[in-house]
N, C-alpha and C positions, 0 to 999 in steps of 0.2 A: 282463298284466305291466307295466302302463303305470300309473300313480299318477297322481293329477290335480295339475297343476300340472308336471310332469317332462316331459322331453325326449320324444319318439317312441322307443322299443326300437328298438337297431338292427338295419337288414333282413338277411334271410340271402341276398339277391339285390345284387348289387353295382349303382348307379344307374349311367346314359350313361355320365357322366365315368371315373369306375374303370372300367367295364367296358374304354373305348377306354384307358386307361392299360395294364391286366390284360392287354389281347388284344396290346398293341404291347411291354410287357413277357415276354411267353410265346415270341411270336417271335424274340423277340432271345436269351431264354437258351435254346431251341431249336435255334435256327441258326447261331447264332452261338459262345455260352458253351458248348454243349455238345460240338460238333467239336472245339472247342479245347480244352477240359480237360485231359485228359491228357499232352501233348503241352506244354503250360504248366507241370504240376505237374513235369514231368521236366525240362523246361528251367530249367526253376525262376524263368521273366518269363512275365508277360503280353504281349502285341502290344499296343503301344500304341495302334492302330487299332483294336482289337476295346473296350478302354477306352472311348476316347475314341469310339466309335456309341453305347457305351451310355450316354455321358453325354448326349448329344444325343438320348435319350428327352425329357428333360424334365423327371426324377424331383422332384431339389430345386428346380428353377424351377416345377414347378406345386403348389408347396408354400411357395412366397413368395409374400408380397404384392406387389404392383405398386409400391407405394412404395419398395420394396427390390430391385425390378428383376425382379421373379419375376412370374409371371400367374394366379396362384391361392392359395386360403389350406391351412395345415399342417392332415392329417387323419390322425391314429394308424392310424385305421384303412384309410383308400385307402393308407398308407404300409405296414400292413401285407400288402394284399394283393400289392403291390410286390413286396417284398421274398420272398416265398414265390417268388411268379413266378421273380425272378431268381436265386435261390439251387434253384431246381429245374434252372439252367442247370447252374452251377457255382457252389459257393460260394469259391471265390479272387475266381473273375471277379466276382461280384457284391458280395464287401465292397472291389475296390479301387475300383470303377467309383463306388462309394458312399461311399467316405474321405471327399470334400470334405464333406460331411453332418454328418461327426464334430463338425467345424469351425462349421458355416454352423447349424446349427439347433438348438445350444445359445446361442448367440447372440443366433437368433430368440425363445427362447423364453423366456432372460435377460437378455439382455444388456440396455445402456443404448440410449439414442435414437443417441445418438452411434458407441457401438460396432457398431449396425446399419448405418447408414450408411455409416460407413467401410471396412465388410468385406463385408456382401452385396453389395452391386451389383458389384462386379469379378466376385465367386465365380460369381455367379450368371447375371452376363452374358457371363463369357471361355467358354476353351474348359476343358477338366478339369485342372484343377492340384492336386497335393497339398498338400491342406491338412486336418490330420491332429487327434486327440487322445489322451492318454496318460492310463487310468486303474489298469489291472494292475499289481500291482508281486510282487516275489518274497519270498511267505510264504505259509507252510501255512495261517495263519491269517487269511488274506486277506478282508476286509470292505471295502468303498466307503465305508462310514459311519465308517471309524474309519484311516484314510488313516497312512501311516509318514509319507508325503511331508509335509514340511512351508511353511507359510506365515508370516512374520511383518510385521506393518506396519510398514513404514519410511516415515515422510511421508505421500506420496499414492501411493507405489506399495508394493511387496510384495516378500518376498526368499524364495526356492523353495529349499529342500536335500529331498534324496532321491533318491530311485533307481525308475525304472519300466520296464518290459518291455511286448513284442509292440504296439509304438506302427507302426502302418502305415506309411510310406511317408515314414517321420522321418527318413531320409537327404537329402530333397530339400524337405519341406518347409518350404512360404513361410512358415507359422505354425501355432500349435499352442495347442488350451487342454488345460495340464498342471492336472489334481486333485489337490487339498492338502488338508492336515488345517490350518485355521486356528481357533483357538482352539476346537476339539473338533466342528466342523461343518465337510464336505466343500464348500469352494468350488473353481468354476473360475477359471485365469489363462492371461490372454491370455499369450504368450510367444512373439516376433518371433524371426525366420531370424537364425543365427549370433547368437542373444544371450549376452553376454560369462557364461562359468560352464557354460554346458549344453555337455554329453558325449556325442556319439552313436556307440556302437558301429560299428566297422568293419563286423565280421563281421555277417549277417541270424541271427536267431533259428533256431536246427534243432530244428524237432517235427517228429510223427508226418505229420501233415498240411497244407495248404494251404501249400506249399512255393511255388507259385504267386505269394504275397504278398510281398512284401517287408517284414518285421518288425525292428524293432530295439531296442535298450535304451537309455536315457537314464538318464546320470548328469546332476544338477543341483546346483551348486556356489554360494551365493550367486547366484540369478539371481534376476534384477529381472525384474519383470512387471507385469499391469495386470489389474484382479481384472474377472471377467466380473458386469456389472451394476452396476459402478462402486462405489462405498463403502460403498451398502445389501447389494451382494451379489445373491443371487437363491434359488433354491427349487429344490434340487440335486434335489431326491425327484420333482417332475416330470424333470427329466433321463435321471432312473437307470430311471425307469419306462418312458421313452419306449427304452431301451437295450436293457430285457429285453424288453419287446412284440415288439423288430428282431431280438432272438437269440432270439425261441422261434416268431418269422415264417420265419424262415433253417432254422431245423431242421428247421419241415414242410415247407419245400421240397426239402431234402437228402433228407427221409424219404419225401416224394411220391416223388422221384426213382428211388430206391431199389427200393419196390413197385412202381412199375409196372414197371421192369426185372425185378425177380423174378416178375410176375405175367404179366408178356409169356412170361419163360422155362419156365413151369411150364407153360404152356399150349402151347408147343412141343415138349417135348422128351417124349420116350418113354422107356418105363422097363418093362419086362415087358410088353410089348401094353399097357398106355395108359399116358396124358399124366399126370406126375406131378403134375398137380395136380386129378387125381381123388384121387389117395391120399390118406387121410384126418389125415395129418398135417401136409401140406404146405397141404392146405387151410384147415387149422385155423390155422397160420401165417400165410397168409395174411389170412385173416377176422380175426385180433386184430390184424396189423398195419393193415388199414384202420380198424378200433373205433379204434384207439388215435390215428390219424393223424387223427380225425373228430373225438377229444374233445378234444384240444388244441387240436384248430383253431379250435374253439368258445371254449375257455378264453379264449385270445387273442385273440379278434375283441369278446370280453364287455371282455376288460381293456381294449381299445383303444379301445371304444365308452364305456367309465367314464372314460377320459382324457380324453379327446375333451371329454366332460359335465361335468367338474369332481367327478366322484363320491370322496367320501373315503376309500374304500377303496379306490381305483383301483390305489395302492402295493401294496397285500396282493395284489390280482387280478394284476398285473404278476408281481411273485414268482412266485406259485402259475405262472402260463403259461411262466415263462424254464426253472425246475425242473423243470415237467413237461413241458415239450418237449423236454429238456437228455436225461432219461431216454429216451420216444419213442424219440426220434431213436438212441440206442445200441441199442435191441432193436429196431427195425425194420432201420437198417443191417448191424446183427451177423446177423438170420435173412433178409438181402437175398442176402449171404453164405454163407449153410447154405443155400439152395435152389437155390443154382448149385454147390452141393457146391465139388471141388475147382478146377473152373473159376472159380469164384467169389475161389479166393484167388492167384489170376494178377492180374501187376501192369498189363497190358493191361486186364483187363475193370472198368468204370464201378465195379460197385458195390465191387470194391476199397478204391476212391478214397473211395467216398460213405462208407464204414465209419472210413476212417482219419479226413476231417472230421468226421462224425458224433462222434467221442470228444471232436473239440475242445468243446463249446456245454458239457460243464460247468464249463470254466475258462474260458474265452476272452470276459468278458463287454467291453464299451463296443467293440467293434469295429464295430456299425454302430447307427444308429438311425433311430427314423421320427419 
């Protein structure tokens, strides 16, 4: 699989580092994200201590460079072993713990010498502060590549009108890069706390799911900004690639999640003299939801390893993983569901929960990234 002159194939064994990231991530949405979930989603807050442990993993600091205050360099793919990890906890808990990222590694990956400077090292060396971005906006016909929001030059900076939804923790946040359609190509802008023009909904966003999160909507009114990567701009399709790899990572974790709860219950529970998951329907259930949780996972570990490498296709490979995790993650949740019968749809028991997130991954895209 290896062509002469090309990178090493990446391994299906995670190396030292990921692994001690993997095993200190698993614990924490184990012990931590998972007692808590439910109990979150009804409250409708996270505990800011449970936040703020998992920011003190180390996620986005060992994803900076040392010049930018971080102790390691950005890898798609240890980012998305991550992020499975965490979102097998709970996925509320894991895309707020992971907001400041929205912020810091679009930045990293565009931004100018100057704009790195200026904003990683706080982010990356304080303690977890919101600092958020805003890509969603409200249409049927919704594309990243072809943005309503708009951008136009004024001078050396930029003037933002439109409208965007499910922006994380945009009530409090210190700053934000809002996505515009500038002259027919998706750039990001910086856009500073209380800038004069921008609107932030009272009221938190009500869906189905991850109630947990605090989401909100932004009107922008003539607001002045400062365009991420300074006047040349930057290369949004690395961005948008790095966004769907985090939301097709977050699904197989929701999905991981899921199965093994149904696969724990099926081997428990009795049903005519034996364990329903002799019967051969249930097993059958079973067995495709592990296929199907094995080939995405593949899917995106391939996309994330083409990112990684500079491969041209990397965008196409990104897509195909976000879409077919998107899917996954709705038939595994929905038959996590059907195997706990009507237990199953009690607003106590996990997979519930995991069924109502689960629907969100085919709208909810730029909410996290690796």
């Amino acid at each position: 699989m290896v062509q002469k002159g090309e990178k090493k194939m990446y391994s299906f064994e995670p190396n030292e580092e990921q692994q001690m990231l993997v095993d200190a991530v698993g614990k924490y949405a184990t012990n931590d994200l998972r007692p808590a979930a439910h109990d979150a989603e009804e409250g409708h807050e996270l505990p800011k201590k449970l936040i703020s442990k998992g920011w003190e993993l180390g996620f986005l600091q060992a994803s900076t460079p040392e010049a930018y205050g971080g102790f390691g360099e950005r890898s798609a793919v240890t980012g998305a072993l991550a992020v499975e990890e965490m979102a097998f906890g709970d996925l509320a808990g894991a895309l707020a713990v992971l907001t400041p990222s929205l912020f810091a590694t679009p930045i990293l990956l565009g931004g100018s010498e100057e704009q790195k400077q200026q904003y990683l090292p706080a982010i990356v060396g304080g303690d977890w502060a919101p600092y958020t971005a805003a890509l969603m906006e409200m249409s049927f016909d919704f594309d990243p590549n072809a943005l309503k929001t708009t951008a136009k030059a004024d001078g050396g900076s930029y003037v933002l009108n439109g409208e965007k939804i499910f922006v994380p923790f945009a009530k409090d946040a210190e700053a934000m890069i809002v996505y515009a359609n500038l002259n027919g190509v998706t750039q990001g802008f910086i856009v500073d706390k209380n800038a004069a023009g921008l609107s932030i909904s009272d009221e938190r966003e009500k869906i189905m799911g991850l109630n947990a999160l605090p989401m909100y909507r932004l009107k922008l009114e003539n607001v002045t900004a400062s365009r991420l990567g300074g006047a040349s701009g930057h290369d949004f399709g690395l961005i948008l690639s790095a966004m769907r790899i985090a939301s097709a990572s977050a699904a197989l974790g929701v999905a991981k999640s899921s199965f093994e709860y149904a696969k724990n219950y099926a081997k428990e529970r009795d049903a005519f003299g034996v364990k329903i998951a002799q019967k051969q329907a249930i097993a059958f259930m079973l067995a495709e939801m592990a296929t199907e949780i094995e080939a995405m996972r593949l899917l995106t570990w391939e996309a994330a390893w083409k990112l990684d490498n500079n491969k041209e296709d990397s965008c196409v490979s990104a897509y195909l993983a976000q879409t077919g995790s998107a899917d996954m993650a709705m038939m595994v949740t929905d038959r996590g569901v059907q195997i706990y019968g009507g237990h199953g749809y009690i607003r106590e028991n996990p997979v519930e929960l995991l069924m109502r997130n689960g629907r969100g991954f085919a709208m909810l895209l730029g909410l996290v990234i690796v």
